[in-house]
C-alpha positions as CSV (number, residue, x, y, z in Angstrom):
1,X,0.3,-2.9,-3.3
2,X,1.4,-4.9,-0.1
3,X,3.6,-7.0,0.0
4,X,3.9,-10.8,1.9
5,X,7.3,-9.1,3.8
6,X,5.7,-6.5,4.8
7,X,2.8,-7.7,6.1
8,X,4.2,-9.8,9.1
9,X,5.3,-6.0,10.3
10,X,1.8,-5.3,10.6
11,X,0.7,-3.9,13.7
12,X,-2.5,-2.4,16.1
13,X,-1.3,1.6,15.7
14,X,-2.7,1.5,19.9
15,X,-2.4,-1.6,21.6
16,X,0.8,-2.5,23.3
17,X,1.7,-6.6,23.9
18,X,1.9,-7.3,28.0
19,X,5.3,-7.7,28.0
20,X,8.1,-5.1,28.9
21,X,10.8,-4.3,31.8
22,X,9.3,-4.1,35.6
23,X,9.0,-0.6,34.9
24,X,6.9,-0.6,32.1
25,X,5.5,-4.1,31.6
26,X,2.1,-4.7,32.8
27,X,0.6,-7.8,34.3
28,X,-3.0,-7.3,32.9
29,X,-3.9,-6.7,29.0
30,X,-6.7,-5.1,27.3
31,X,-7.7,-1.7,25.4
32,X,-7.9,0.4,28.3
33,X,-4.5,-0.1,29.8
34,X,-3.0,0.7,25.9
35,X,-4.5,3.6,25.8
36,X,-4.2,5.0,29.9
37,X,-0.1,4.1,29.4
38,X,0.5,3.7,25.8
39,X,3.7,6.7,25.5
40,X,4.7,6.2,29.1
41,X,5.8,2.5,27.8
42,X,7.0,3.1,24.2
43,X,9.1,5.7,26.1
44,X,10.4,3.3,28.0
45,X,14.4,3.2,28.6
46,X,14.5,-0.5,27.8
47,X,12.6,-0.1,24.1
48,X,9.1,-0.4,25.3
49,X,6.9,-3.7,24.8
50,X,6.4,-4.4,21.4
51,X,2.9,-3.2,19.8
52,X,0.0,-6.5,19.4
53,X,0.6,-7.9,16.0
54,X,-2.6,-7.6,13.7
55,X,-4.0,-10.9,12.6
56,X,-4.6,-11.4,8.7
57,X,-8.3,-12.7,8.6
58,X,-9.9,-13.4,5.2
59,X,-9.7,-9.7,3.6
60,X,-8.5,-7.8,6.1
61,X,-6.4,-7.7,9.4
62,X,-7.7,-8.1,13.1
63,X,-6.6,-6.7,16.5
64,X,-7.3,-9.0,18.9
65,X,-6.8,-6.2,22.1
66,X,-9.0,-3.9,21.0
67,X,-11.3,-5.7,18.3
68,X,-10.4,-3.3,15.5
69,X,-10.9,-4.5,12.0
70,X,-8.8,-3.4,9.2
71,X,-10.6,-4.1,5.5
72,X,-8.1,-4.5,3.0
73,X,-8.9,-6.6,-0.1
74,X,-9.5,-6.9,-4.4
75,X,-9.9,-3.2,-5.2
76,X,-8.3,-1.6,-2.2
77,X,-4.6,0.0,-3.1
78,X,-3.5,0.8,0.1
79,X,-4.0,-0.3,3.4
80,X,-6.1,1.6,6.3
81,X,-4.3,1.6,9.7
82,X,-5.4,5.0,11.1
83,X,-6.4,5.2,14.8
84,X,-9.8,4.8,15.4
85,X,-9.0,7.4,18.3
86,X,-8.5,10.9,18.2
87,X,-4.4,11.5,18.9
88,X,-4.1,15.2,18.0
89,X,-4.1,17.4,15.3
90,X,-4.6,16.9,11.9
91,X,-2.6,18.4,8.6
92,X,-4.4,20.4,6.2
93,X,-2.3,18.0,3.5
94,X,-5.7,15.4,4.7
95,X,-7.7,17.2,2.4
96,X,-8.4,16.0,-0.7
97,X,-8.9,19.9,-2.2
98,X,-5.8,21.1,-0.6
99,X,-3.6,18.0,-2.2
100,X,-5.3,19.0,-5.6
101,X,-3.8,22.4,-5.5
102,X,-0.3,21.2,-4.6
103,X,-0.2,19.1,-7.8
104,X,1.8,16.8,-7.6
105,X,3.8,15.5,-10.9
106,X,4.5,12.1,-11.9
107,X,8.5,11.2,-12.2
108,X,11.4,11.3,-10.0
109,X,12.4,14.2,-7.7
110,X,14.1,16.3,-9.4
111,X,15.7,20.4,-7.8
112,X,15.3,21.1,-4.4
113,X,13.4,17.5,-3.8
114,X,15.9,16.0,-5.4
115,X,18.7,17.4,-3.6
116,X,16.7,15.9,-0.5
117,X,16.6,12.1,-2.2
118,X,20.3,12.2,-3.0
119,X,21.0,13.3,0.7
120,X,18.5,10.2,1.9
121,X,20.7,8.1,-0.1
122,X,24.2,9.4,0.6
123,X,23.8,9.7,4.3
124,X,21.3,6.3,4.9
125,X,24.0,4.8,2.7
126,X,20.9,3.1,0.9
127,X,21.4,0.3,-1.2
128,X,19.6,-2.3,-3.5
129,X,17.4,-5.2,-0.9
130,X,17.0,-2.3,2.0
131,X,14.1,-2.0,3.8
132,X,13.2,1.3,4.0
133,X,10.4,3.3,5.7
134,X,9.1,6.4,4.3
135,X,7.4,8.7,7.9
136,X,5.5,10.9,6.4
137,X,4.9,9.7,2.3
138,X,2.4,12.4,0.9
139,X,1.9,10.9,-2.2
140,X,4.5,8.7,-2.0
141,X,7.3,10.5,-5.0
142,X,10.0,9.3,-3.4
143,X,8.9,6.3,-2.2
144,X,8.6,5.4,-5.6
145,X,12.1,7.1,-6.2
146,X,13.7,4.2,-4.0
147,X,11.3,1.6,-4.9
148,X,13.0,1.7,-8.7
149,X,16.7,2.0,-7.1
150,X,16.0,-1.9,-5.5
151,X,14.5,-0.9,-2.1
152,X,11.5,-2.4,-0.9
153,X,9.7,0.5,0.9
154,X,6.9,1.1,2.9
155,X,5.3,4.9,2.9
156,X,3.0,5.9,5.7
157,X,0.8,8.8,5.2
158,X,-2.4,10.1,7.2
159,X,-3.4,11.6,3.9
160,X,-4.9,9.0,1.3
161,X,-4.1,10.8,-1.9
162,X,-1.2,8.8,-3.8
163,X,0.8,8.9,-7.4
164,X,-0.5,6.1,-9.7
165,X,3.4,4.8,-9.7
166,X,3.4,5.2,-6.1
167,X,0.6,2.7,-5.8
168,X,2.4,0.2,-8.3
169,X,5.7,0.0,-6.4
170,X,5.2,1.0,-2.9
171,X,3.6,-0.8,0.3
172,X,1.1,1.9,1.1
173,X,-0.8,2.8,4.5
174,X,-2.6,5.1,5.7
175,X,-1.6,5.8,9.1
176,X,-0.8,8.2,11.9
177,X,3.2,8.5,12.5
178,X,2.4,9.3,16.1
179,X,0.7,5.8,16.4
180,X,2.6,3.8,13.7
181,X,1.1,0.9,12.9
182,X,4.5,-1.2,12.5
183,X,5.8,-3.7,14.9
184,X,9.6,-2.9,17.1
185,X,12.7,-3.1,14.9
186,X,10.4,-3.2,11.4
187,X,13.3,-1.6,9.0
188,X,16.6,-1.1,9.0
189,X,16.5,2.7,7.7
190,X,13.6,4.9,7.6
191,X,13.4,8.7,6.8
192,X,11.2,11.7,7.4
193,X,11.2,15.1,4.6
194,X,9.4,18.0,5.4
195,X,7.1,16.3,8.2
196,X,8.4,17.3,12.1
197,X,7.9,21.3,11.3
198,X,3.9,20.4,11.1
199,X,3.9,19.1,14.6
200,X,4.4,20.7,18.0
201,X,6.5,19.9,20.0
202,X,4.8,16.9,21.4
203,X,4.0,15.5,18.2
204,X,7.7,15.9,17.3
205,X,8.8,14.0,20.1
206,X,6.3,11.2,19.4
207,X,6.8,10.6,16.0
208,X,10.7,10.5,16.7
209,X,9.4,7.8,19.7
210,X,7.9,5.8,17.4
211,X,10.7,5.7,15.0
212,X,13.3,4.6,17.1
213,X,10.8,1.8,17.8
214,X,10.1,0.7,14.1
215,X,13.9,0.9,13.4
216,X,16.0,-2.1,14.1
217,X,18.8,-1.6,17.6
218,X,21.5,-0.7,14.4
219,X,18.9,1.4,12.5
220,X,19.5,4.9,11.2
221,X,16.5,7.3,10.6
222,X,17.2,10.6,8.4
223,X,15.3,14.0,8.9
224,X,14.7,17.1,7.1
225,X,13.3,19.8,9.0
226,X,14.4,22.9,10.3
227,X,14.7,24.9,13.5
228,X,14.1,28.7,13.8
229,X,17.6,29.7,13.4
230,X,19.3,31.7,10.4
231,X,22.5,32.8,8.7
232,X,23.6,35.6,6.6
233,X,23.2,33.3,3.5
234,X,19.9,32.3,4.2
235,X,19.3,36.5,4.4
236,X,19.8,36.7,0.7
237,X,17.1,33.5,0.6
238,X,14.8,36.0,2.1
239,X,15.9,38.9,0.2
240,X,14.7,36.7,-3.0
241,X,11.5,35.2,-1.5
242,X,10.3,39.5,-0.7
243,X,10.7,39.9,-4.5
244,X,9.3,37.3,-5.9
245,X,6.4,37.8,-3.3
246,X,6.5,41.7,-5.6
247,X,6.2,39.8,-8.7
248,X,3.5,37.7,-7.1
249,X,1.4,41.1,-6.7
250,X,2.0,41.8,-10.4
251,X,1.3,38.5,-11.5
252,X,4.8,37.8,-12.9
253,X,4.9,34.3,-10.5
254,X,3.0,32.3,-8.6
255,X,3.7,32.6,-4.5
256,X,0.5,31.1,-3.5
257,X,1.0,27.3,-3.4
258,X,4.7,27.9,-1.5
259,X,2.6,30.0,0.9
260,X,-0.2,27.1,1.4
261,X,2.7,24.3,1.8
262,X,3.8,26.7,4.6
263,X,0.2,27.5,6.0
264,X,0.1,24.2,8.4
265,X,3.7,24.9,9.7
266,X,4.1,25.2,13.7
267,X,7.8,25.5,13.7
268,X,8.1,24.1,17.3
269,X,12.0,23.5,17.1
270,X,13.6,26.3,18.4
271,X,17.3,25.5,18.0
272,X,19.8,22.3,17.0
273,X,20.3,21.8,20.4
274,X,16.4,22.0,20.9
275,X,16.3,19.3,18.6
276,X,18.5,17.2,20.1
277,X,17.0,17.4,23.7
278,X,13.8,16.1,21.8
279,X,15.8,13.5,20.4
280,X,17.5,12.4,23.4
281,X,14.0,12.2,24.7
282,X,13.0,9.7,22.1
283,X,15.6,7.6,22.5
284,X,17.7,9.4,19.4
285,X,21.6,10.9,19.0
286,X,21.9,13.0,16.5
287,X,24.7,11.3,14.6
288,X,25.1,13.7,11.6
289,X,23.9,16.8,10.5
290,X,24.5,18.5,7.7
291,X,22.1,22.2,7.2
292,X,20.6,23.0,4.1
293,X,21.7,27.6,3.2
294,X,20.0,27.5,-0.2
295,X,21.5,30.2,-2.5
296,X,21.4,28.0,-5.9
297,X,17.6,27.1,-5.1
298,X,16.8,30.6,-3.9
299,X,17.6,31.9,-7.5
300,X,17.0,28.9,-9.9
301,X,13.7,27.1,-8.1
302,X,12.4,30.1,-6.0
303,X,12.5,33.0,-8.5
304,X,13.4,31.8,-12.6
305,X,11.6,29.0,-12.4
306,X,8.4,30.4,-11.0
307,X,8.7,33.1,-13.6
308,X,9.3,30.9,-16.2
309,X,6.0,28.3,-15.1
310,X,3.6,31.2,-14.7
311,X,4.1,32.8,-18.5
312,X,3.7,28.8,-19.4
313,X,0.6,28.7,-17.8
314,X,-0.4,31.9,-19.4
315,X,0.6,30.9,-22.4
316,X,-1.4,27.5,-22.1
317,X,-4.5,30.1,-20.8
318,X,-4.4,28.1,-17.4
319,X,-3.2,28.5,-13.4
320,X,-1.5,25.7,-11.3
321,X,-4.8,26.0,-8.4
322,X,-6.8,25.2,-11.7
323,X,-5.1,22.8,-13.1
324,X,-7.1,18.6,-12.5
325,X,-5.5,15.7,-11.8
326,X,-4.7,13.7,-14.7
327,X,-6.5,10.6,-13.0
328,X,-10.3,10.1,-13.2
329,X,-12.3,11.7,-10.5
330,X,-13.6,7.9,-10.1
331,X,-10.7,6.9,-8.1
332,X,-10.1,10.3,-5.9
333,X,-7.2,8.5,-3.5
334,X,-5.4,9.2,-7.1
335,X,-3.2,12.1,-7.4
336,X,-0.5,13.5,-10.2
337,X,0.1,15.4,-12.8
338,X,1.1,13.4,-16.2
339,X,5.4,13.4,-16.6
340,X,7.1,16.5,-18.1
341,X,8.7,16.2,-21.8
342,X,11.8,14.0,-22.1
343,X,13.8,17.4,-22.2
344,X,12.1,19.4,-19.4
345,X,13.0,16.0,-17.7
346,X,16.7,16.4,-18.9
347,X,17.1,20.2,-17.8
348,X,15.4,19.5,-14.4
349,X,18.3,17.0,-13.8
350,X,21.1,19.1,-14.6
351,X,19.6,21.7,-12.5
352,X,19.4,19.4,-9.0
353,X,23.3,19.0,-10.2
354,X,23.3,23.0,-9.7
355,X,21.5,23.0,-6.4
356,X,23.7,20.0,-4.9
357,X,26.4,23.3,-4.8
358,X,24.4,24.7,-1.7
359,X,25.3,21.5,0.3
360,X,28.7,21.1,-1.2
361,X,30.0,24.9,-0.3
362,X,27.5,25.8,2.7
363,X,26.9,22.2,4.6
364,X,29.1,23.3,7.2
365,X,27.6,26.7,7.9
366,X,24.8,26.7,10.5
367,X,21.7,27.5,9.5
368,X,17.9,26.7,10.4
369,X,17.1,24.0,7.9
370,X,19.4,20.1,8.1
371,X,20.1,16.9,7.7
372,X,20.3,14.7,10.1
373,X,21.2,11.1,11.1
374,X,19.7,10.0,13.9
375,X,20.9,6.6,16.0
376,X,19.0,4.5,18.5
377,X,20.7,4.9,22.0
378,X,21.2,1.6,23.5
379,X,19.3,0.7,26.4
């Protein structure tokens, strides 16, 4: 689904428009200057040129700098903006096999994740009629999350693998956050979850480059990453994950999907003031942070719950790597697991309640994974 308001947002993920500041504005256009100067001007002091709007021809859109066509039309659900040039890595969460195994479930975010979507709320200070951009969507749960709270989102992912609800509510496209495909000052808020500790440390500083860009001068954009720090509560984290990694061996729970969400890491952030020097960089100031020492979740998500699932799954004679999507193979870009029972629902709730304590009694205490606010600098 794409929406008319989004639309006029839509932009080349490469080519720049001519103008800019003397220092970064060029006098000639075309393909090849984009691509010889593109992050040299986006990372320019004065906000960088803006990118060439895409023209909406017939059923699709059209760059006019580099001659790129963008199909989109009856039958399409979300909309293809990915480079047509290589820009660096790519996530094992591309794969259509490896999103399979995740399985992902239909309905809000509940424990852990929902701890995050409260936090995106609270600290955006989201409310109904935002704009809000999702950097990094997977398959686009809380995207959707927001999209039934009254904001109109649009979640860019470079994986193509989406939640049936996801493609009801949310303006979808498949893009690279490195080049996003979004014209200067697009939203007013945008957020990233579990997305920058994938990247190195180039890759983190130009997907924070081309979020100050997308965000309006007054903008916010929210993180949730981590740097490779520690405290003594996030020991006892540890303590919990090297026994349930015992039970794992005696087939009490299942470690194996935590351990392939955690395969593609890099970790390049070495510290919060790491992080910041990235951010400055970007054009960013950290403006809050709040870190994340999980003692609730390290008990209830990390260790019961697994234990719990796996004799469910025994008990229903099947695995979670085994497990098919509830959607027909016919449409393969569609992910998700049908929606718990009303009560499982219910208890899931209460428990995010439970796990909102690690933030409320240990928000303070430094630790590895945070929060954060991050501001536009003015230029």
């Amino acid at each position: 689904m794409i929406h008319a308001e989004w639309m006029k947002h839509f932009a080349c993920p490469v080519c720049l428009d001519k103008a800019g500041c003397e220092k970064c504005g060029v006098r000639t256009g075309g393909h090849d200057v984009c691509q010889s100067s593109y992050l040299t001007r986006v990372a320019c002091a004065c906000g960088g040129p803006n990118k060439r709007a895409l023209e909406h021809r017939g059923e699709g859109f059209y760059c006019s700098c580099c001659m790129t066509r963008y199909p989109f039309g009856p039958g399409r659900d979300y909309l293809d903006l990915l480079p047509r040039t290589d820009v660096g890595r790519v996530s094992h969460y591309a794969d259509e096999e490896f999103q399979e195994r995740l399985g992902v479930r239909e309905g809000p975010p509940v424990l852990s994740a929902g701890v995050k979507a409260r936090m995106v709320s609270k600290m955006l200070g989201l409310k109904r009629g935002d704009t809000v951009l999702d950097l990094g969507s997977g398959a686009g749960k809380f995207a959707t999350h927001f999209a039934s709270e009254g904001a109109s989102v649009c979640g860019v992912d470079m994986a193509p693998f989406f939640l049936r609800s996801a493609i009801d509510a949310v303006n979808l496209i498949v893009g690279d956050l490195r080049r996003l495909p979004l014209r200067n000052g697009s939203t007013s808020r945008a957020y990233s979850l579990d997305v920058l500790e994938h990247l190195d440390e180039a890759g983190v500083r130009e997907v924070l480059l081309e979020a100050r860009r997308a965000v309006s001068q007054d903008g916010r954009i929210f993180v949730y990453t981590h740097a490779m720090e520690s405290s003594k509560i996030a020991s006892f984290q540890r303590g919990v994950n090297t026994f349930a990694k015992r039970l794992g061996r005696l087939g009490l729970v299942d470690s194996d999907k935590e351990a392939m969400r955690k395969s593609d890491h890099i970790n390049a952030i070495n510290s919060h003031e790491h992080f910041d020097l990235i951010a400055k960089s970007a054009g960013l100031k950290v403006q809050e942070r709040v870190y994340y020492n999980v003692f609730a979740k390290a008990v209830v998500e990390d260790l019961a719950l697994k234990v719990i699932e796996q004799r469910r799954q025994r008990k229903e004679g099947a695995t979670a790597l085994s497990t098919p999507p509830v959607e027909a193979k016919a449409a393969s870009h569609i992910v998700g697991r049908p929606l718990p029972s009303p009560s499982a629902r219910f208890v899931a709730r209460a428990l995010t309640g439970v796990l909102m304590l690690d933030v409320a009694f240990f928000g303070r205490v430094r630790t590895g994974p945070f929060f954060g606010v991050l501001a536009p600098i003015a230029p």
